[in-house]
C-alpha positions in Angstrom: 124.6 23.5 39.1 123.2 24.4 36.0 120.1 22.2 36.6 119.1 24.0 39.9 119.5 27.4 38.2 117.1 26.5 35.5 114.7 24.8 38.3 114.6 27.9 39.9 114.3 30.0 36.9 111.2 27.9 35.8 109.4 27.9 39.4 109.7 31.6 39.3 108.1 31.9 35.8 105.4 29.5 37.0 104.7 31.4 40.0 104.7 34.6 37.6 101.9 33.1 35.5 99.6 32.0 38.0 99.4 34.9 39.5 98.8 37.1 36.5 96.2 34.6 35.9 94.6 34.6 39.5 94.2 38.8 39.4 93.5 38.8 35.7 90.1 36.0 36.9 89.7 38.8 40.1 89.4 41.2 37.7 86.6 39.4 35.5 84.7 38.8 38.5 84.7 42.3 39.7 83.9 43.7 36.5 80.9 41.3 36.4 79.7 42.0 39.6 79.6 46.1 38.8 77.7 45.1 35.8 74.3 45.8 36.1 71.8 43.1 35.4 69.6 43.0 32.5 65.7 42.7 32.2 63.5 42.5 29.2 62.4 46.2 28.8 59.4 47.0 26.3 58.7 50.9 24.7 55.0 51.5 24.5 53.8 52.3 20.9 50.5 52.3 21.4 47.4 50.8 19.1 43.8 51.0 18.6 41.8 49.9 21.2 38.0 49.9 22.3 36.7 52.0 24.9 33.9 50.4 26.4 32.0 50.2 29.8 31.2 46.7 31.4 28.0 46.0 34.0 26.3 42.6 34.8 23.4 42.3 33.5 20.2 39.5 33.7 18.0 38.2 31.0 14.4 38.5 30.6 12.1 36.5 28.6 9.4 39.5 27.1 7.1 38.6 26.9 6.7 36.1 30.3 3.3 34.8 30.2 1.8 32.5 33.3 -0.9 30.3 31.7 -3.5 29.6 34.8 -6.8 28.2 34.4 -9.7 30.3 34.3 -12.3 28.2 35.2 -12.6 25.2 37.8 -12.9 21.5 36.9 -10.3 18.8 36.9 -7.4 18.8 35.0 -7.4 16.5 32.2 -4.7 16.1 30.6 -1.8 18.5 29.6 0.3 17.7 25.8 3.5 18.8 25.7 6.9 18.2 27.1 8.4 20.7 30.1 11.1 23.1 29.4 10.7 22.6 25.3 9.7 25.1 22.5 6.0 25.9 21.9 4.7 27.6 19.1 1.5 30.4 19.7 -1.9 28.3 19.6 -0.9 25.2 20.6 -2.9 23.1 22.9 -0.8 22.8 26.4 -3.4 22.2 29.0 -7.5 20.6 28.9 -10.0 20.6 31.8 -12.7 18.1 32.1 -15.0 19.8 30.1 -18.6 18.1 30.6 -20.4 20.5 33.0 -19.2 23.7 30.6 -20.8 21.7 27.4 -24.2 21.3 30.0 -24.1 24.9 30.5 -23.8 25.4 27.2 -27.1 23.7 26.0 -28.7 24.8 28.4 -28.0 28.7 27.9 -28.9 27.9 24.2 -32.5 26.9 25.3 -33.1 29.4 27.5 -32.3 31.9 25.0 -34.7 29.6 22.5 -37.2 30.0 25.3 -36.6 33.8 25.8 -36.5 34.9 22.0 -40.0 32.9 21.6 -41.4 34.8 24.5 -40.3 38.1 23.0 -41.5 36.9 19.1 -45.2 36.5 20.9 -44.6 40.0 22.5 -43.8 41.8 19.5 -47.0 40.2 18.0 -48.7 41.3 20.9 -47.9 44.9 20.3 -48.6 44.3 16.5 -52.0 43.2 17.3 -52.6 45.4 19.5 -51.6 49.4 17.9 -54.2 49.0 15.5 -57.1 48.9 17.6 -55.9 51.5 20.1 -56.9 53.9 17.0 -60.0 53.3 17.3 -60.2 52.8 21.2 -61.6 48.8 20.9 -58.7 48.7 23.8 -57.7 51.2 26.5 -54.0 53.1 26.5 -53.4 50.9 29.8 -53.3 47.9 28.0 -51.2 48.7 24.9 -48.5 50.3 27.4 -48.4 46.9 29.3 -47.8 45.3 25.9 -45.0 47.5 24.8 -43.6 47.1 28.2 -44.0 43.2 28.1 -42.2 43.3 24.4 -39.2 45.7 25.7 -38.5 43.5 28.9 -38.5 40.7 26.5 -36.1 41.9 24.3 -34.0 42.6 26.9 -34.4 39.1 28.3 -33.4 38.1 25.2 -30.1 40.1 25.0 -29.3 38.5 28.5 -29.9 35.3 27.6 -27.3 36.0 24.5 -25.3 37.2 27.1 -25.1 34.2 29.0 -24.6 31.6 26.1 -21.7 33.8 25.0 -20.4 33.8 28.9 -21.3 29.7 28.9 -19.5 29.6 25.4 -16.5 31.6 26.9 -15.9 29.5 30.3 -16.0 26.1 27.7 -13.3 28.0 25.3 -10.9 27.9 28.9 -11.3 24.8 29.3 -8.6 24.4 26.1 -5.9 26.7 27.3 -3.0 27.0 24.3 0.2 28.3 24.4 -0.4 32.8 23.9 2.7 32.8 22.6 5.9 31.1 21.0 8.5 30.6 23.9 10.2 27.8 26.5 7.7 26.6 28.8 8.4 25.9 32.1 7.6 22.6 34.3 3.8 21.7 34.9 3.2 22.6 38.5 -0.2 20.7 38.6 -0.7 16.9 37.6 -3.9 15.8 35.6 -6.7 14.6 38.1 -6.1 17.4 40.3 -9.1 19.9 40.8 -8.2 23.0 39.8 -9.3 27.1 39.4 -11.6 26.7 42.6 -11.7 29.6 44.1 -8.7 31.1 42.6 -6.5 31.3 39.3 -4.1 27.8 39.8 -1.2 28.4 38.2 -0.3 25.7 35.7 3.2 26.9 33.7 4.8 29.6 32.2 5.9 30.3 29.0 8.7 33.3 28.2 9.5 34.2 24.4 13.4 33.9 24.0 14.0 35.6 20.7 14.5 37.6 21.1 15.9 37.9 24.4 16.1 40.6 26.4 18.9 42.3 28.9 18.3 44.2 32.0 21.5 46.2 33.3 22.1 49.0 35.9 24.6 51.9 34.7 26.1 54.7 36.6 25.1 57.8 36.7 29.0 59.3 35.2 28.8 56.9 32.4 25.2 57.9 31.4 26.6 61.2 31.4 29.5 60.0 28.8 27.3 58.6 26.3 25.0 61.3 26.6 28.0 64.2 25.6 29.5 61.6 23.1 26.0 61.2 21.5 25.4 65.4 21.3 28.8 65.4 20.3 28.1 63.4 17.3 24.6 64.0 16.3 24.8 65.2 12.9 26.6 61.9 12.2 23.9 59.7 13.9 20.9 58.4 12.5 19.5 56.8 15.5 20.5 57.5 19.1 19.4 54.4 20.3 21.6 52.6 17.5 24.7 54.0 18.0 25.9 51.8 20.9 26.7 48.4 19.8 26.1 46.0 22.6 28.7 43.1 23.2 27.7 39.9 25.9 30.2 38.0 27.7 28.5 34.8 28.9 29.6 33.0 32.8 31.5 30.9 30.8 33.8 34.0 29.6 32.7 33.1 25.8 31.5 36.1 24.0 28.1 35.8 22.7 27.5 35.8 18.6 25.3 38.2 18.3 25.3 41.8 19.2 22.2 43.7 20.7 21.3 47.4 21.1 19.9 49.4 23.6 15.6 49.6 23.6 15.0 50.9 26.8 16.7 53.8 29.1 14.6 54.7 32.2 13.1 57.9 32.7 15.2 58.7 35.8 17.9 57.8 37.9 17.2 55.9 41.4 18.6 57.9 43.7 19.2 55.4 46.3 22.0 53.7 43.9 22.7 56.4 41.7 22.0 54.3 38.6 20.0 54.4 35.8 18.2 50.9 34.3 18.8 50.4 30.4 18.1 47.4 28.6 19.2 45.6 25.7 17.7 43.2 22.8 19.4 40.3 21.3 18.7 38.0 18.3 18.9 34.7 20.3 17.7 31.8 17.4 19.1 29.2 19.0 17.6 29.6 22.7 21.1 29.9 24.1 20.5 32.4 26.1 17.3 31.6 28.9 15.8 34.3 31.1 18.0 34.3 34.2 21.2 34.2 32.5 23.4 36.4 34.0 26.3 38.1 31.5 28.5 41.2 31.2 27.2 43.3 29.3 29.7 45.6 27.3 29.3 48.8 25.7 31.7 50.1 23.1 31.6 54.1 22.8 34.5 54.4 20.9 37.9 53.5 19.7 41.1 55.4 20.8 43.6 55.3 18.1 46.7 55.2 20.5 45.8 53.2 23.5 48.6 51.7 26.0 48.3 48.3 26.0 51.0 46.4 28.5 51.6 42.8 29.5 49.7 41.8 33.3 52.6 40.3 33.8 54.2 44.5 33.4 52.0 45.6 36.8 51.7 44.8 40.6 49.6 45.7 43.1 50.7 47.0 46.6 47.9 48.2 48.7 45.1 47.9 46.4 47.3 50.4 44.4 48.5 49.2 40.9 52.0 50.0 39.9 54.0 49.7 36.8 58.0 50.2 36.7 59.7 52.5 33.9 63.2 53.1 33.3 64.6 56.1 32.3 67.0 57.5 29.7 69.9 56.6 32.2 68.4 53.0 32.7 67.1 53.3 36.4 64.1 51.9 37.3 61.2 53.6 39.6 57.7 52.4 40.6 54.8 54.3 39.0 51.1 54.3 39.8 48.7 53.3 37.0 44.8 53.5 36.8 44.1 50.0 34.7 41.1 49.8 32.3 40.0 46.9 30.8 41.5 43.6 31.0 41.3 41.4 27.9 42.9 38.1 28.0 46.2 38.5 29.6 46.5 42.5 28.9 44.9 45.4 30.2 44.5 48.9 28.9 46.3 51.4 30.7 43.8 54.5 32.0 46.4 56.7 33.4 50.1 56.9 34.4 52.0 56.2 31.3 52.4 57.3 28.0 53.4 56.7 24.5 57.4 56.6 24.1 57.9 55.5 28.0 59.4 52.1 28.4 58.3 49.7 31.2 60.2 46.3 33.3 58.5 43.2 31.9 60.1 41.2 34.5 62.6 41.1 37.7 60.0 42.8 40.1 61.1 40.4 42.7 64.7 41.7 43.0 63.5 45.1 42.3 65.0 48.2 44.3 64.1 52.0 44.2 66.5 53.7 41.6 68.8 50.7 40.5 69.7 50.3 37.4 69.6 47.8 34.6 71.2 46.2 31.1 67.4 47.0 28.7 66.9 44.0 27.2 64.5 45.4 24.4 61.1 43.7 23.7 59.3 45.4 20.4 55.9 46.3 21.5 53.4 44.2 19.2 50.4 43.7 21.7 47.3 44.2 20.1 43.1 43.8 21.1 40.6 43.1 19.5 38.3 46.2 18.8 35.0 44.5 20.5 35.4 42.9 23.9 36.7 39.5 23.8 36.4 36.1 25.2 38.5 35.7 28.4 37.0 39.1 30.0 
């Protein structure tokens, strides 16, 4: 009897427990569910960044110089190796050169012939003044012995004319390089006739170093260097050095050496609304060849409290570019955002937030208009560098 009652007792303890247990685990698991989920949240400090413009730009080889040959004859031989480095004066291209030596000589002996024809003319008139004076010979025949010396003299200078000419065509028959550069491929093979009957064009040659940068800007960010420029004039010594110019080669590496701006056009095309600058580079090492297309970035300044955020921080709905802040009660909301540059896997923020907001770093997938969140805070420690960067 005893036994049953303490069964009983024990069973009813048991059934005590587990329930307090089961509603005490219900609990839990309501409580979790009402507990609003957490996302790594970052507040925007701010640092230094660059504020620069970016265009495309194309090399040019200046000068680009196309070495054709001048005379006609057959191409001899040509003495050096395509697409190398050729220093000013050095022999590229020779013509057969026999008929301009002929030419030559003979010029030389017509002008032997012509200055001995004018020496017995002179004599002539020598031999002759004396006796007009006492009238052994008529005026008529001294004046046709002047006029015999003078056209003489001026056969002579024709002749000298012609041996230099003869001289000059024999001179292009050695065509060296006008300048230091790259030379291109030979277009014309030795044996071929060439020069008849027009210039044939042989190779070209482009100095590389420098190396020069044609680019197309804007017409509004003319107009921002322009007021920064008046707005700092006492502190500038040279306009035209103030902008330091940055190159991002197509393989996103950033070029070693930075260039200025030597040209700005005298007007802007009002079909594009652009204005045509270029840029000079030290380029030692021929990296860079005319052709190369690169970005070209300006740096006008440095902001000393720039937004920097994470790409991972935006999204794009629309073509629109959003970024998500939560408040001071922990709700998140979309927010439109005008992104700058981006430099590596960062952008700089134009417009749309400011210093002291914080921003979602993640979660944008389960993301709903005014929920709200755990922060998980994330310090702010992004950083660029102050000159555009590889990885544009």
């Amino acid at each position: 009897m005893k036994n049953s009652i303490l069964q009983k007792i024990l069973v009813f303890i048991a059934i005590i427990c587990a329930s307090t247990i089961i509603n005490t685990a219900c609990k839990s698991k309501k409580a979790q569910q009402q507990q609003a989920p957490a996302f790594k949240v970052m507040e925007i400090k701010g640092t230094k960044v660059p504020i620069y413009l970016q265009m495309v730009g194309q090399a040019i080889g200046l000068p680009t110089v196309e070495i054709r040959a001048r005379v006609a004859g057959y191409l001899k031989n040509w003495s050096f190796q395509e697409g190398s480095m050729v220093r000013k004066g050095q022999p590229l291209f020779t013509i057969e050169q026999d008929e301009y030596i002929n030419d030559v000589k003979f010029a030389e002996a017509d002008l032997d012939n012509k200055i001995a024809a004018w020496e017995k003319a002179k004599l002539d008139v020598a031999r002759l003044k004396p006796l007009l004076s006492t009238n052994a010979i008529s005026q008529n025949d001294y004046d046709k012995a002047v006029t015999t010396e003078q056209q003489d003299r001026a056969m002579v200078a024709s002749s000298r004319a012609n041996l230099d000419q003869a001289k000059l065509n024999l001179s292009y028959t050695n065509m060296p390089s006008p300048i230091t550069g790259y030379i291109g491929a030979c277009n014309v093979r030795p044996g071929n006739l060439v020069g008849k009957g027009e210039s044939t064009l042989l190779s070209t040659v482009s100095a590389v170093d420098p190396i020069y940068v044609n680019f197309q800007m804007n017409e509004n960010d003319y107009l921002k260097i322009m007021r920064y420029q008046e707005a700092h004039k006492a502190e500038l010594k040279d306009r035209k050095d103030l902008l330091k110019v940055y190159l991002t080669l197509s393989d996103n590496m950033l070029f070693d050496h930075i260039g200025k701006i030597d040209f700005i056009d005298r007007d802007i095309n009002p079909q594009t609304g652009t204005i045509a600058l270029r840029a000079v580079f030290e380029n030692p090492d021929g990296l860079i060849k005319p052709g190369n297309f690169a970005n070209v970035n300006l740096v006008l300044y440095e902001d000393e409290q720039g937004i920097v955020i994470p790409q991972g921080a935006t999204t794009q709905i629309q073509g629109k570019n959003f970024a998500f802040l939560v408040d001071n009660k922990n709700k998140v909301n979309r927010v439109p955002i005008v992104l700058g540059m981006g430099i590596g896997n960062k952008f700089i923020v134009g417009a749309g937030l400011k210093l002291g907001d914080r921003i979602m770093l993640e979660g944008f997938q389960k993301f709903q208009e005014g929920m709200q969140i755990t922060p998980v805070m994330v310090p702010d420690t992004l950083t660029v560098p102050l000159h555009p960067a590889t990885g544009n």
